[in-house]
C-alpha positions in Angstrom: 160.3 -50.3 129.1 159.5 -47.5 126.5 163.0 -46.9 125.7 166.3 -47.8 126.2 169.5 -45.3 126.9 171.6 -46.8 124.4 173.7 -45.0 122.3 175.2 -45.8 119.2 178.0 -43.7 120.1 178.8 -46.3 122.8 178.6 -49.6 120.7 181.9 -50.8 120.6 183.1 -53.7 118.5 185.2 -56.8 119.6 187.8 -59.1 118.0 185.6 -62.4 117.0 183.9 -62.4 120.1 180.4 -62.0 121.2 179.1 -60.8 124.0 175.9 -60.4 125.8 175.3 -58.5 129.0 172.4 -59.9 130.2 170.6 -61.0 133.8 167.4 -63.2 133.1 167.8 -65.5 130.4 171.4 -66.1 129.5 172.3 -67.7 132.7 169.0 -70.1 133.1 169.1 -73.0 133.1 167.9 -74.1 129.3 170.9 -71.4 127.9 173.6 -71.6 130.4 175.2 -74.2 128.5 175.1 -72.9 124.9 178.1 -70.1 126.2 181.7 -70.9 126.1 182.6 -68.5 129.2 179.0 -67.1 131.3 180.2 -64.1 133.7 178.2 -63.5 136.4 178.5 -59.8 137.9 177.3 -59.7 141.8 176.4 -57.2 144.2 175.0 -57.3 147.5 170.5 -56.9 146.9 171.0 -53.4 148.9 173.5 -52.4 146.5 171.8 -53.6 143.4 168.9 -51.8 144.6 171.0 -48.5 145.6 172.1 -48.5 141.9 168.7 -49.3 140.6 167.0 -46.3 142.8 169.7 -44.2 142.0 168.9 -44.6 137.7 165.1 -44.7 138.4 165.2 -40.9 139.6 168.0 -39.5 137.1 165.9 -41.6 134.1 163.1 -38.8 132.7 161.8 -41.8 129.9 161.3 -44.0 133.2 159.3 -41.2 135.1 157.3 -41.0 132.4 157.0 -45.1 131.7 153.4 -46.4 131.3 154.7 -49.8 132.0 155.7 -48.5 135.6 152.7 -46.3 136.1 150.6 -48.5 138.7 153.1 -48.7 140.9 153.3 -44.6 141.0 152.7 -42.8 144.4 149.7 -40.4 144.7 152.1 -37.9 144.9 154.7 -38.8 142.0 157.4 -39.1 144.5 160.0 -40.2 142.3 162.1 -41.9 145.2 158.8 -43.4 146.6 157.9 -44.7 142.7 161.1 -46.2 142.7 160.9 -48.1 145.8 157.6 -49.3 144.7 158.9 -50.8 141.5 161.8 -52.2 143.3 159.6 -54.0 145.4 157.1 -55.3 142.6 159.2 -55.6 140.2 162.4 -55.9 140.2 163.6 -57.3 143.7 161.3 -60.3 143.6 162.9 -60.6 139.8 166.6 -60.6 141.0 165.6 -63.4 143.7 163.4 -65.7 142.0 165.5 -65.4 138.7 168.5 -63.5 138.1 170.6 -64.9 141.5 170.2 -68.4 140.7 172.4 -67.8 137.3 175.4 -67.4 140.0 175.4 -70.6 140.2 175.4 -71.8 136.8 178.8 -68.7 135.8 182.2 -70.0 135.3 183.4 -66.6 137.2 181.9 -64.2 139.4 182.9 -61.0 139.6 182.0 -58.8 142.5 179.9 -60.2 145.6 
């Protein structure tokens, strides 16, 4: 991505704990094991994708990403873009590599 929408305003700080909110790498296979609690959050793949769609249009840095420009419409459709990137990119991504992590959490939350 060219940019995040971070903020330092919204770092916040915890009491000797770390932790990372993350969907590809933290719950594979080769680092599962190297966390004392792994939380997985699940959602239904429509409603992943709902909330994904939802960001893509209200993003302005990701209407103008280069990264995500061969998968823009003709007509710059933002809805349309965002379909096409959620079926390139980032469905086939939730299948093939974020889903299997469920397996591998101590807790699930949602689903």
């Amino acid at each position: 991505h060219d940019a995040y929408d971070v903020s330092a305003d919204d770092i916040q700080g915890s009491a000797g704990a770390v932790v990372i909110f993350e969907g590809v790498n933290v719950l594979g296979a080769d680092l599962a094991g190297l966390y004392d609690l792994r939380v997985y959050l699940d959602a239904p793949e429509a409603v992943a994708k709902a909330r994904f769609l939802k960001r893509f249009v209200a993003t302005p840095f990701l209407l103008r990403s280069a990264a995500l420009a061969p998968w823009r419409p003709a007509d710059g459709d933002p809805a349309a873009w965002g379909e096409a990137v959620w079926a390139a990119i980032n469905g086939p991504n939730l299948r093939e590599h974020i889903s299997g992590g469920r397996a591998r959490a101590d807790l699930v939350l949602g689903g």
